[in-house]
C-alpha positions in Angstrom: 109.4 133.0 114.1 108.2 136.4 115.1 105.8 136.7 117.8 102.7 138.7 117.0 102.1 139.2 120.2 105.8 140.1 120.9 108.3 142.2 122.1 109.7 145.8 120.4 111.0 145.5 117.2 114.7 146.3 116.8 115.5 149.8 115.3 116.7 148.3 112.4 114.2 145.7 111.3 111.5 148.7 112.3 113.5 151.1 109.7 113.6 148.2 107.1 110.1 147.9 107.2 109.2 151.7 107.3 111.7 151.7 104.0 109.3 149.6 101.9 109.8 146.0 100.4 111.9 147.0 97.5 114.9 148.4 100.5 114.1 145.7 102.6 115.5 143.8 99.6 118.2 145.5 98.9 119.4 145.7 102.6 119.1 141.8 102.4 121.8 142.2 99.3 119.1 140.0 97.1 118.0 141.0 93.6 115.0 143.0 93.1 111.9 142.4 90.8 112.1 145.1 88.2 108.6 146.2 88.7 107.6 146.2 92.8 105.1 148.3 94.0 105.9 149.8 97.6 103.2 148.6 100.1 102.6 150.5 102.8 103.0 147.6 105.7 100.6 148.7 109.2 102.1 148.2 112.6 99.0 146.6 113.4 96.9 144.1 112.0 94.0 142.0 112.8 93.9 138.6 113.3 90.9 135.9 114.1 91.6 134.0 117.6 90.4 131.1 119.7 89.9 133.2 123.1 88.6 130.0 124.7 87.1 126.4 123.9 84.2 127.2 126.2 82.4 124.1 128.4 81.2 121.6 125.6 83.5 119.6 122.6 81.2 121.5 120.3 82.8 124.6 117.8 79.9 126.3 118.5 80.6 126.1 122.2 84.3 128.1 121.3 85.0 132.0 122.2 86.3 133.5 118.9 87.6 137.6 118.2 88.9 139.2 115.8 92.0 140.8 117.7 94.0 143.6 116.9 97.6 142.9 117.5 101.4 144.3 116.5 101.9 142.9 112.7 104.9 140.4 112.7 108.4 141.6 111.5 110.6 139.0 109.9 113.5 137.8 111.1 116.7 137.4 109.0 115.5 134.1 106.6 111.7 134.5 107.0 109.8 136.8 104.8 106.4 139.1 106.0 103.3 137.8 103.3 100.9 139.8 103.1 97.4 137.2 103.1 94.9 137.5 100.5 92.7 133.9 101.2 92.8 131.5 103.6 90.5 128.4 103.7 88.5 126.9 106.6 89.7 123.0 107.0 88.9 120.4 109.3 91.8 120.2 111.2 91.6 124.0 111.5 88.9 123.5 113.9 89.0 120.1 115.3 92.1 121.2 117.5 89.9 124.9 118.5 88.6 122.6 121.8 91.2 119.9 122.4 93.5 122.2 122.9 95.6 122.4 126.5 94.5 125.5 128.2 98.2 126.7 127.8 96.7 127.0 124.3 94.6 129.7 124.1 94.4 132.3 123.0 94.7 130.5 119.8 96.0 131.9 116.6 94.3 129.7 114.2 94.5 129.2 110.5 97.3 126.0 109.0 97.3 127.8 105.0 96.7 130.3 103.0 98.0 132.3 100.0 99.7 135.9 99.7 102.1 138.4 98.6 105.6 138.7 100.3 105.8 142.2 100.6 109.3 142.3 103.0 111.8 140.2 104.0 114.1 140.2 107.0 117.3 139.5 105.0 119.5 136.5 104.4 120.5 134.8 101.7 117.8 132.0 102.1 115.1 134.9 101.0 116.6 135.3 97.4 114.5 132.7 96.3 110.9 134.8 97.5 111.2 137.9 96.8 108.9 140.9 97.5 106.1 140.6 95.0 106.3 136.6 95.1 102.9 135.0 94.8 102.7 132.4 97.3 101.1 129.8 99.3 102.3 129.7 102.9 101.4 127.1 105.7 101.8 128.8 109.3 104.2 128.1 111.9 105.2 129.0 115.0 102.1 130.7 117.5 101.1 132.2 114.5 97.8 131.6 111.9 96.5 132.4 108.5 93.8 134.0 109.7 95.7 136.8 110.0 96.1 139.7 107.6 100.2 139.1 107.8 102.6 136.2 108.4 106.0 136.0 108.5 107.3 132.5 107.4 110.5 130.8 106.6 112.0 131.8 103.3 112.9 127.6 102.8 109.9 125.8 103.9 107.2 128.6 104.6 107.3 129.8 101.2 105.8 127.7 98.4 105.4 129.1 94.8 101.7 129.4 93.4 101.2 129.3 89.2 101.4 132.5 87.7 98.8 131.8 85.1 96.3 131.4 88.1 94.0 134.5 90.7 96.3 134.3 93.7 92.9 133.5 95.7 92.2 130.4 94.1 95.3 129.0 95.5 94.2 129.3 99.4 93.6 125.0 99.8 96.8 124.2 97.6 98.4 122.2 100.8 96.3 120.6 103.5 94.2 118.9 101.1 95.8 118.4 97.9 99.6 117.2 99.4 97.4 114.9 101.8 96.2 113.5 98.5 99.3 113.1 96.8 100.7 111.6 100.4 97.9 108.8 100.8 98.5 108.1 97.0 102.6 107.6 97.5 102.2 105.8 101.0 99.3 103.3 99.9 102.0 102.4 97.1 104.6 102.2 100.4 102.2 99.7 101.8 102.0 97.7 99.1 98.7 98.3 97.7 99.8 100.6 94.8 96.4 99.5 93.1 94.0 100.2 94.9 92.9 101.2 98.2 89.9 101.6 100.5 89.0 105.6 101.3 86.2 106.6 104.1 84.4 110.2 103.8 85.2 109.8 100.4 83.1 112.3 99.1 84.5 115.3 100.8 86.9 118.0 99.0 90.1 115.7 100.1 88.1 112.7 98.9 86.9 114.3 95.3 90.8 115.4 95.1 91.9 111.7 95.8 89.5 109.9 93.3 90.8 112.5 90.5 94.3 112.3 91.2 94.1 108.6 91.3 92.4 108.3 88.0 95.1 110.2 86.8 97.8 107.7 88.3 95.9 104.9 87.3 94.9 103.8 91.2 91.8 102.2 91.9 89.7 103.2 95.3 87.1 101.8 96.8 85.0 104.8 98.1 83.1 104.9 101.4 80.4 107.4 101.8 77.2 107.7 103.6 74.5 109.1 101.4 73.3 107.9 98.0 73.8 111.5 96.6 77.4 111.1 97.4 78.0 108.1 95.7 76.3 109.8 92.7 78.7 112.9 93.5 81.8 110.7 92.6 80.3 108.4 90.1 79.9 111.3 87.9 84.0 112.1 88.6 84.7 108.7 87.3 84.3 106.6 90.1 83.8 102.7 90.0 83.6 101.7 93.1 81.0 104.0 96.1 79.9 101.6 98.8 76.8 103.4 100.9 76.9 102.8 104.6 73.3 103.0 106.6 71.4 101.1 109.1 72.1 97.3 108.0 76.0 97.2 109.0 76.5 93.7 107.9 75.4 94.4 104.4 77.3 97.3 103.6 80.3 95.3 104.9 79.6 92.2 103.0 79.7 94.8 100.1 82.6 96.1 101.0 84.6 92.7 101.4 83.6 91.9 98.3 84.6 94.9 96.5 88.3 94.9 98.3 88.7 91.5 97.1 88.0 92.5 93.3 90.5 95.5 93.3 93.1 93.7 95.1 93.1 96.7 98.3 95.0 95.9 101.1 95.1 99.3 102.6 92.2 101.7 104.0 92.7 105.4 104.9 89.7 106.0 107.8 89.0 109.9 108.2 85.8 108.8 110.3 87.4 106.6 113.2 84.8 105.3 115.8 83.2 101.8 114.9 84.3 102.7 111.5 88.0 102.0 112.0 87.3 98.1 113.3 84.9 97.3 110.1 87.8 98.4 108.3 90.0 95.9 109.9 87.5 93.2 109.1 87.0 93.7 105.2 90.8 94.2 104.8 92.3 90.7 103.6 95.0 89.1 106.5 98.0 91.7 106.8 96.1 94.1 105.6 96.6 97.7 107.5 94.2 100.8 108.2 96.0 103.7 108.5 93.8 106.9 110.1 94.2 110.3 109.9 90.4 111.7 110.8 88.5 111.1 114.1 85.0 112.6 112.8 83.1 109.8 114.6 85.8 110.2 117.9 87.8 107.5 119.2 88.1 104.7 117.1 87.0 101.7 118.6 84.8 98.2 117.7 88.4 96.6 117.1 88.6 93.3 117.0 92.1 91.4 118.6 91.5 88.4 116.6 91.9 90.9 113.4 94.9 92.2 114.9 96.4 89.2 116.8 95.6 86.2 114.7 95.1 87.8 110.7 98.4 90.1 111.2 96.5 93.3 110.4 98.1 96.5 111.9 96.3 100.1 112.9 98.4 102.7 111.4 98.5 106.4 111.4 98.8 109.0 108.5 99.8 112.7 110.0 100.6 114.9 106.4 103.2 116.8 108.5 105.0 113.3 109.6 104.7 112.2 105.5 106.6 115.4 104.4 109.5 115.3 106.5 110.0 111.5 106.3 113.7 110.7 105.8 115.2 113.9 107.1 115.9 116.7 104.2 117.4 114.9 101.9 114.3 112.9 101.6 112.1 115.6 102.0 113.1 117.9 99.3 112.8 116.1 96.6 109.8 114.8 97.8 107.9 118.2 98.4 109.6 119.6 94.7 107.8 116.8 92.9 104.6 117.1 95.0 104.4 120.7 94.2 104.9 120.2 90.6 101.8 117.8 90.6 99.7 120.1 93.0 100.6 123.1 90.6 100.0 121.3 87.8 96.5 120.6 89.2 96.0 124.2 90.2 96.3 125.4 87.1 93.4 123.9 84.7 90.2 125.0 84.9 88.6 122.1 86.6 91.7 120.7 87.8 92.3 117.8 90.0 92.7 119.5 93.1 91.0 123.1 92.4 88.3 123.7 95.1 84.7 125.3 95.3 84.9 127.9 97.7 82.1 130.1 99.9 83.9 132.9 100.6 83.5 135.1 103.8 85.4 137.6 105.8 87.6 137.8 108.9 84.7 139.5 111.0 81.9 136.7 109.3 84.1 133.7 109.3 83.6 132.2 112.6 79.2 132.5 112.2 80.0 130.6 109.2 81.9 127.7 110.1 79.1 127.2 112.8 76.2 127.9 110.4 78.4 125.4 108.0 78.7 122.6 110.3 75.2 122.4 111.3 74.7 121.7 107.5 75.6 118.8 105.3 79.6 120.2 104.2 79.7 118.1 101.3 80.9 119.8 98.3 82.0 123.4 100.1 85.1 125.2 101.2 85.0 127.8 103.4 87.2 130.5 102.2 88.3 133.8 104.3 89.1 137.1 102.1 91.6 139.8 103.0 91.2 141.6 99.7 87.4 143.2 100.3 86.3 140.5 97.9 83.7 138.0 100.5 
């Protein structure tokens, strides 16, 4: 990858640049869209960065700028997107003050959506070129908070529908893949029929319950509030089970609820005590795989659960689900998972469209704060590059 923050680029990446996209392309000996408008790329861009994670484990307690910095220039297979969205995720800023202090600054920002407007050549880039609409996932040092990427022309690069506003395509990975990965990997485990599903009434969560009604999967959904339940009940949802004050009867709910859908697997995005009630509704050999620490280290685990009733504590890292199996594996894999996400991009209310707030680069981190003292039920933060917040 390019470093933003990096050294002089070489005469002739700097001259295919200066050029404009449409002889960046032909210098790459690719084909070129019949209709490209030249974009006139800066040699410097802003950019929203972690500066530091300040004292406290708090977001609030973070040091955040907007930085001016060089803008990337791609190297041969990667191409330069220009970004016109980005959302705000959880894991976005969960890492902002768990970082080493190596770390920081901190280019932050895991997706987004864009136009390539250059490439750096290569044959790999034939399939993206400038004028693609895209969504992109950063790598490297790099983040989408950033007015221009430059990402791999192979696995950087993913198509968005044509039939929908580029901008409405900033969430189409984080979430929505992590949905169609818990869906594939429950049926791994066994439990192709249902499943148990904290924070269920989150974005992620809504996403899950629709694409599993869709499959035909039943999950058990764990929320906290009696509005939530409601929230999910009115997207088709059987099964809402309301945590509160008297633990022992929202279990015994719980077990009984498992044991009428047949779940043998739970998907814990809350961790803490959580994770071990988990492990005591699940039938024997039953597994709960996390991949969320809301409530911090999971704990309240019983060995008897674990030692005696065979269950196991599992992980589920979307990165780790993608690239399972090596590329052979993996392509096929991320082809058909981007022909369901796409699918569910493009309908008006589809499966895994979002609500977004939208904001700007300079507003973005007062928000996330002023959004995380709140209830962020229901709301996606989205950052705009295109003067529309």
């Amino acid at each position: 990858m390019s470093d933003v923050e990096g050294t002089p680029t070489p005469p002739s990446l700097t001259s295919r640049l200066a050029a404009g996209p449409a002889a960046a392309m032909k210098a790459a000996g690719a084909l070129v869209p019949k209709k490209v408008t030249a974009v006139e790329i800066p040699k410097e861009m802003k950019r929203l960065v972690v500066t530091s994670p300040g004292k406290g484990d708090s977001v609030a307690d973070c040091t955040v700028e907007v930085q001016t910095v060089p803008t990337p220039v791609p190297k041969s297979g990667e191409v330069l997107v220009k970004v016109v969205a980005a959302p705000v995720n959880p894991s976005d800023y969960a890492s902002w003050t768990r970082s080493k202090p190596s770390s920081y600054p901190m280019a932050i920002g895991k997706e987004g959506c864009g136009i390539v407007v250059a490439t750096g050549g290569g044959l790999a880039t034939y399939r993206c070129p400038v004028g693609t609409r895209c969504g992109i996932g950063a790598t490297g040092d790099q983040g989408t908070y950033s007015e221009y990427v430059t990402v791999s022309a192979v696995t950087g690069v993913f198509p968005m529908p044509e039939d929908v506003p580029i901008e409405d395509c900033a969430s189409f990975l984080v979430n929505p893949y992590t949905a169609v990965g818990i869906l594939d990997t429950a049926k791994a485990d066994g439990s192709g029929g249902a499943l148990v599903h904290t924070a269920a009434a989150s974005q992620l969560g809504q996403m899950i319950n629709k694409l599993a009604l869709i499959r035909g999967v039943t999950i058990v959904n764990v929320v906290r509030r009696a509005d939530q339940k409601e929230l999910l009940e009115k997207l088709g949802a059987k099964h809402v089970v309301v945590t509160g004050d008297d633990v022992e009867a929202w279990k015994k709910e719980l077990k009984e609820k498992v044991k009428e859908v047949g779940a043998s697997v739970a998907f814990d995005a809350v961790s803490g005590d959580m994770t071990g009630h988990l492990l005591e509704c699940l039938p024997i050999g039953g597994t709960v795989r996390l991949y969320g620490g809301l409530a911090g280290k999971a704990g309240n685990i019983s060995p008897s659960d674990l030692i005696y009733r065979k269950k196991k504590l599992a992980s589920f890292f979307l990165t780790d689900w993608m690239r399972a199996g090596g590329a052979m594996a993996m392509v096929p894999r991320l082809l058909a998972a981007g022909k369901v996400v796409n699918g569910g991009l493009k309908a008006p209310d589809g499966w895994c469209c979002s609500q977004f707030q939208d904001t700007t680069l300079e507003r973005a981190y007062d928000d996330i704060v002023a959004l995380l003292g709140g209830s962020v039920t229901g709301k996606k933060l989205r950052i705009r590059f295109d003067g529309e917040a």
